[in-house]
N, C-alpha and C positions, 0 to 999 in steps of 0.2 A: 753200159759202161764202154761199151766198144765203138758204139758208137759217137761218145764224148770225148772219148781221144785221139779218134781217126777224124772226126768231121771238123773238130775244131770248134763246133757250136758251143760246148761248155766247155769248162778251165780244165787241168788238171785236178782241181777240189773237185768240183760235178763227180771226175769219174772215180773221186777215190774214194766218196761217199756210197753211188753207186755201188761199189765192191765190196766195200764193208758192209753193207746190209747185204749185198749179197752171202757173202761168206757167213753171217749169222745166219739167215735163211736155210743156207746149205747143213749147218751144223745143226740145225734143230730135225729139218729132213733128211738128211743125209745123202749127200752130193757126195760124187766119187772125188778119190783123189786128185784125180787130171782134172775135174773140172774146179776145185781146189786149190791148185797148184798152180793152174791160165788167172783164174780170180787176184791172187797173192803178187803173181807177174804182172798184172795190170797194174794194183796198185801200186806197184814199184816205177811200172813206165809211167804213173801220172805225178808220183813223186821227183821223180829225176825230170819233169819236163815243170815243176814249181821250183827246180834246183833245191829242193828238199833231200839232198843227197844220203846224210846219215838213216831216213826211214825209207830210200830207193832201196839202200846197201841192205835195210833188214828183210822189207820184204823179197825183193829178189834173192837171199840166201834161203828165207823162210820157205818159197816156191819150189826151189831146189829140192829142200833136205822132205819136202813131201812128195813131191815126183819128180825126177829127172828122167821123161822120155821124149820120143820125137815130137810133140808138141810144145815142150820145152827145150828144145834144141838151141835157140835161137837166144837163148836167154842163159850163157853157160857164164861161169863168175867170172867176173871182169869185163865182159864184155861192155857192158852198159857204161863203162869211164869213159871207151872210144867219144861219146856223144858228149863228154864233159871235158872242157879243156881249163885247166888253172894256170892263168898268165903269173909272169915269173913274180908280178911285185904281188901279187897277194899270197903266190907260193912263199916270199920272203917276208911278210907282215904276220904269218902264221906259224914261222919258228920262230920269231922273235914274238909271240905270245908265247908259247910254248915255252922258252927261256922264261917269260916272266914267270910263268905257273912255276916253274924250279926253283925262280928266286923268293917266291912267296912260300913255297913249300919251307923253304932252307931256314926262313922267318917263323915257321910255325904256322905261318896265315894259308889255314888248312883251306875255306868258303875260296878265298881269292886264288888260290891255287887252281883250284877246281875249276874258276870262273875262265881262265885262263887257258886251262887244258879246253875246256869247253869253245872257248872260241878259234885257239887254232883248230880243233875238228872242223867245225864250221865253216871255217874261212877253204882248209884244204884235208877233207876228207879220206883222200887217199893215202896217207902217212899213217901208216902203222906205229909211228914209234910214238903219236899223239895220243893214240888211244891206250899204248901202255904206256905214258907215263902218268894216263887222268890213274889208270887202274891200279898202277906205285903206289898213287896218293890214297886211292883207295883201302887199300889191304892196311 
C-alpha cells in the first residue's frame, strides 16, 4: 500500500484496497494498534489524493481515535485540508445547495432535502454547519 501511494504506479483505489485487506488481515491475526492506526492513515491519504474527502475526514479521525503517537504525528486533525483547497465559486454553489436542502426541508420534501445537504458536503466538506443541518433533517 505504501508503496501505491509513494510510487504513483497505482491510484489511490490500488492503495485503499490494499489497506482494507489489510486491516481485515490484521483483525483476524491481530496486528497492533500503531500498525492499525498507519493502515487507517493510509487509507485516508488515498482517499484525500481521489478527493474522496468525506471517507479521507473518517478515516484519518478513525486513525486518531485508535492511536495518536509519534508515528501518527504527522496526521493530527486538520491537517490533511492544507492539501485540499476549495475555490470560492464552488465554496458558493454548496451553500446555496445547502439553502436548497432548507427550502425543501421547509416543504416537507424530506429525500430532496437530504439530496441537498448531501451535495453541499460533497462539493465543500469542511462546513460544519452542512453536516448539522443533513443531521436537523435527520433527528
Amino acid at each position: 500500500a505504501v508503496v501505491s501511494t509513494q510510487s504513483g504506479h497505482y491510484g489511490g483505489d490500488s492503495a485503499k484496497k490494499v489497506c482494507l485487506e489489510a486491516l481485515k488481515i490484521g483483525d483476524k491475526f491481530g496486528a497492533n494498534i500503531e500498525e492499525k492506526s498507519r493502515c487507517l492513515a493510509r487509507i485516508g491519504k488515498a482517499c484525500l489524493e481521489m478527493r474522496d474527502l468525506n471517507d479521507a475526514i473518517w478515516k484519518y479521525e478513525e486513525a486518531l481515535s485508535v492511536f495518536d503517537g509519534p508515528s501518527i504525528e504527522k496526521i493530527k486533525p486538520g491537517s490533511f485540508y492544507k492539501d485540499f483547497q476549495i475555490d470560492e465559486t464552488l465554496k458558493l454553489a454548496a451553500v446555496k445547495k445547502k439553502e436548497m436542502g432548507h427550502e425543501a426541508f421547509s416543504r416537507e420534501e424530506y429525500d430532496t432535502a437530504l439530496f441537498f445537504y448531501d451535495e453541499a458536503i460533497q462539493m465543500d466538506p469542511t462546513q460544519m454547519s452542512f453536516y448539522s443541518s443533513k443531521g436537523g433533517e435527520l433527528t
